[in-house]
N, C-alpha and C positions, 0 to 999 in steps of 0.2 A: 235209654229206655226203649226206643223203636226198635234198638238192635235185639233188645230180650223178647219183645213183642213177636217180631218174624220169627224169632227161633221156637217163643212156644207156638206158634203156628203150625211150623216147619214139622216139628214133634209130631202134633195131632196129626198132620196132614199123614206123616211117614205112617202112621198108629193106625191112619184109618188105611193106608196102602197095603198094608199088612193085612188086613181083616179083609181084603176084596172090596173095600169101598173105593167112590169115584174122590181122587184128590179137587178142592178146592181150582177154580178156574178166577186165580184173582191174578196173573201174571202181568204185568205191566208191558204198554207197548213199547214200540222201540219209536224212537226220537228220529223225525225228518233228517237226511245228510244233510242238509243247508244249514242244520244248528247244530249237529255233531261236530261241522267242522270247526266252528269256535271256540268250541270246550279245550279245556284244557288250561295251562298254569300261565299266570300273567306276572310281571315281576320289574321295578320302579322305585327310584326313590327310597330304597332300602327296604320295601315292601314288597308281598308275594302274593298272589291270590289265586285260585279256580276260580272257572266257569262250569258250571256241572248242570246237571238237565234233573229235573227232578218231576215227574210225572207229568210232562209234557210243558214244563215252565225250567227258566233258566235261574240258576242261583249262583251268587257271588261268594267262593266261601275263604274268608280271609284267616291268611294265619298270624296268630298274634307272638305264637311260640316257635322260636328260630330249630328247637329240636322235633318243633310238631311235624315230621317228615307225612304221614298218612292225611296231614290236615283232620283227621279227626277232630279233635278237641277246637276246630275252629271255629269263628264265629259267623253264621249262613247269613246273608243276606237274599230278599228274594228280590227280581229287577221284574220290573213291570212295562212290558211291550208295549210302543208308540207305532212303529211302524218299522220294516225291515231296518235288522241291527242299530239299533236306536230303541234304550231303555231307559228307565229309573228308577234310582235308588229311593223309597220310602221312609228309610232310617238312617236315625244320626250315629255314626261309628268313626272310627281311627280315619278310616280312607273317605269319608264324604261330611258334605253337610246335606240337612234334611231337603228332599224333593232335587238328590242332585242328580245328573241327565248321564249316561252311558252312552258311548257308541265304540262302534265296531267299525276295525278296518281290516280288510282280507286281501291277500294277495290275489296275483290274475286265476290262480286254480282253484280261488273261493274259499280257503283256510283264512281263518282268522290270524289275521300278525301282530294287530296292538290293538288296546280297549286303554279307551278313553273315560276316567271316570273324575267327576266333578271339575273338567279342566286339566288333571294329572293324566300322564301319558304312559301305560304301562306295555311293555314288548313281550311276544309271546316266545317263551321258553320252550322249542318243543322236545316231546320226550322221544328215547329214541325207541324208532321202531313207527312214529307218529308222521303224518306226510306225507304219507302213500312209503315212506324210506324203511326197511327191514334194519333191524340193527345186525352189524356185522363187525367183528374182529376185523384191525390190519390182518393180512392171510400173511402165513408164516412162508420165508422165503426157502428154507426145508424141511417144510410138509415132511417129502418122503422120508428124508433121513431123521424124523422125529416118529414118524410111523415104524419103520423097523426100528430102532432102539426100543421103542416103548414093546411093539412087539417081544421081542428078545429078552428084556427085563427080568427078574423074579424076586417077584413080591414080596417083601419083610416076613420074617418065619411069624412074627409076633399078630401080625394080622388074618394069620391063619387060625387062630385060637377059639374055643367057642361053637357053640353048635351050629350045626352045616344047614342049610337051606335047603328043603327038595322041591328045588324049581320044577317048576310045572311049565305046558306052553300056555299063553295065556287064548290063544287063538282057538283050543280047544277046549279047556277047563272054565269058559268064559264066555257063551255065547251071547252074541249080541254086540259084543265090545267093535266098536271102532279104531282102525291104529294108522297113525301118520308119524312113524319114529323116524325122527327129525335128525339122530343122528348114523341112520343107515341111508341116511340121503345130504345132499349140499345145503339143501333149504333150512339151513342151524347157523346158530350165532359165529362158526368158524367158517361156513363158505365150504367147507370137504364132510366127504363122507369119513367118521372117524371108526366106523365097523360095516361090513360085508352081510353082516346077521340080522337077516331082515323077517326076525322072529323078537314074542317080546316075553318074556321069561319072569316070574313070580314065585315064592315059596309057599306051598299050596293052602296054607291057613290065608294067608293074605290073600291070593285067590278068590278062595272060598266068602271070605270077606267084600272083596270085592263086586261078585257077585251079589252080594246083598246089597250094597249102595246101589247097583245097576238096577234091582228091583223095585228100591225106593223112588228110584228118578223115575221109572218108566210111565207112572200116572201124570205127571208133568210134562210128558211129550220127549224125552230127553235120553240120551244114552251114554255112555262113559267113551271117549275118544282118549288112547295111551299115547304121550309123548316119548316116554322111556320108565323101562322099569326095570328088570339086573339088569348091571354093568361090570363088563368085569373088570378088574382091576387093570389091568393094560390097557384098555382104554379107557380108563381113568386118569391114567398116567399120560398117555399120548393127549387128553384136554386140558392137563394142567401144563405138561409141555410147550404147549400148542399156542397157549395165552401170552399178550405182552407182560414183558417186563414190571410194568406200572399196574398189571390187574392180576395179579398171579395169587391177591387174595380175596378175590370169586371163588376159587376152587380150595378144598381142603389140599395140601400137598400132597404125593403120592404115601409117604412115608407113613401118612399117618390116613388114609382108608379114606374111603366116602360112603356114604350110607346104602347108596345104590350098588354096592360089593357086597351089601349082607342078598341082595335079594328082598329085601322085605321094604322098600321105599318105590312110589310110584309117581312118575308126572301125567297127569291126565283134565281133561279135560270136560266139553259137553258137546254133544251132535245132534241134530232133530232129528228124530225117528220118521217125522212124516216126508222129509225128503231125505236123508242121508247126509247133510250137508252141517258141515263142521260150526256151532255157534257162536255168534260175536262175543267176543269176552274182555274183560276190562283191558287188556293186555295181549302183549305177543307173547311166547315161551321165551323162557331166558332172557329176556327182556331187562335190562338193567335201567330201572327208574322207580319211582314211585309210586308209579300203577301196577309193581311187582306184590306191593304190598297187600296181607288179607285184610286189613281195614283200612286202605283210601279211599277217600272220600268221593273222589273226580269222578267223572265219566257216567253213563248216563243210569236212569233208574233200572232198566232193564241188565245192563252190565252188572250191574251192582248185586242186582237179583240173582243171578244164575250164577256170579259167583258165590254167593253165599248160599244159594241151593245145591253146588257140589260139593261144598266143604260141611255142609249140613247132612248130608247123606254120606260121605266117608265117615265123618264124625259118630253115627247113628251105627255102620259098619264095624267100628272099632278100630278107624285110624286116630291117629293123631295130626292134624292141620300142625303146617308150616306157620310162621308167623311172617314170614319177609318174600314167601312165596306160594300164591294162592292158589297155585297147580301143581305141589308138592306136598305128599304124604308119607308117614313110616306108620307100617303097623307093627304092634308088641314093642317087645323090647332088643333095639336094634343092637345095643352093646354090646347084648347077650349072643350075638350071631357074628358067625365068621365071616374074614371080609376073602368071596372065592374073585377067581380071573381062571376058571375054568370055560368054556362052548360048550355048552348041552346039546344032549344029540340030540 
């Protein structure tokens, strides 16, 4: 219900952004670091929970259902502050009895490592990319020789089919946009640069598209920051190469295309307009956990907000939201477009 609540918010808000009106100033603040660092998934005893921050209070939120990955459908407990890290539970559920006591123990760099709840001893799971730690692939021991094969390749005739994209540069069809393309640089889940193309490329309905989500955010304080958008199929091919043996189904195989070959899929983000400076968000990019997801639960109220204010304003744009990934988008119909591994000039 809260979730249908913000979205028809989100609506009006976008409705009156449209019209020249000022957007609503209800944005939720961000949560102290000393309680950021506890958040996060607790796990004992055959049991799982988060720690989540919910409008400047900490909540317990347990899962009952071993496929509820997003903790969605779980059951919230709220914990009531004694004094540093030390709470209690007010309600009787699975993990407690009534008025039972919480504490926190953190390591020497002040993360939380295990929460103690009614005398049970639960260890924190961290996720990766969580810990100050980036997530990172083992690095491939022939990089190079996986860069020129992938280079040299040519592409299945069958992924050629279908109407062509006319990518546009996004840096000029797009003002405003911020871009940190994650894989024209080392700072990506593989540790290497896997392209030299330090442009980011769109097919100009999406564009065009995207442009309006950027207009929607901008009453918000916010602007669109692009993690990647075309890709062409040879380095598609040199990422799925690139991955171990045991993860090689993260990526679609080459054979059969990735979405980001049509040109019409985008990863992006959110940036504050009033300094330039890239926003906290529930997750890292490419992030492999369960803070990848567009509905987890975890992390704190402000995280929670912004990401469902860019998926709200894509959405409002006429993307389509990823479901497993809250910083991936396809506009139209991606089938319908060929998959290119062309360089626009």
């Amino acid at each position: 219900m809260k979730y249908r609540i913000l979205s028809m918010l989100l609506c009006l808000c976008f409705f009156a952004a449209g019209h020249g009106w000022a957007a609503p100033a209800f944005e939720p603040k961000d949560c102290p670091k000393d309680l950021k660092y506890i958040l996060g998934m607790y796990y004992g005893n055959g049991e799982m929970f988060l720690l989540r921050e919910n409008n400047g209070e900490v909540e317990l939120v347990y899962r009952f259902g071993q496929k509820d990955y997003t903790f969605a459908g779980s059951n919230v407990y709220p914990l009531y502050k004694e004094h540093f890290d030390s709470y209690t539970i007010n309600e009787s559920g699975p993990l407690n009895h009534l008025d039972a006591a919480v504490r926190i123990e953190r390591s020497r760099e002040g993360y939380g490592v295990s929460c103690s709840v009614g005398g049970n001893r639960y260890s924190r799971r961290f996720f990766a990319g969580e810990n100050g730690r980036p997530f990172r692939f083992a690095p491939a021991s022939d990089w190079q020789a996986l860069k020129t094969a992938a280079a040299t390749a040519v592409m299945p005739a069958q992924l050629g089919a279908g109407q062509q994209a006319q990518l546009v540069d996004l840096a000029q069809a797009v003002p405003g946009l911020k871009f940190d393309l994650r894989y024209a640089q080392a700072d990506n889940c593989f540790g290497q640069v896997l392209t030299d193309d330090q442009r980011a490329f769109l097919d100009a309905d999406a564009a065009q598209a995207l442009a309006q989500a950027q207009q929607y955010l901008k009453p918000y304080g916010y602007g669109i920051l692009v993690w990647e958008a075309y890709r062409p199929w040879s380095v598609s091919k040199l990422a799925y190469d690139a991955l171990p043996t045991d993860k090689k189904s993260m990526l679609p195989a080459p054979e059969a295309g990735f979405s980001h070959n049509t040109g019409r899929s985008i990863d992006v983000s959110l940036y504050l307009l009033a300094t330039g400076e890239n926003a906290g968000m529930i997750s890292g990019f490419d992030e492999p956990s369960v803070r990848q997801y567009a509905s987890f639960a975890g992390g704190t109220t402000l995280e929670r907000y912004r990401r469902d204010l860019l998926r709200s304003a894509m959405q409002m744009a006429g993307f389509t939201a990823s479901e497993t990934e809250w910083w991936h988008f396809d506009y139209g119909d991606i089938k319908g477009f060929a998959h290119l591994n062309v360089k626009p000039q």
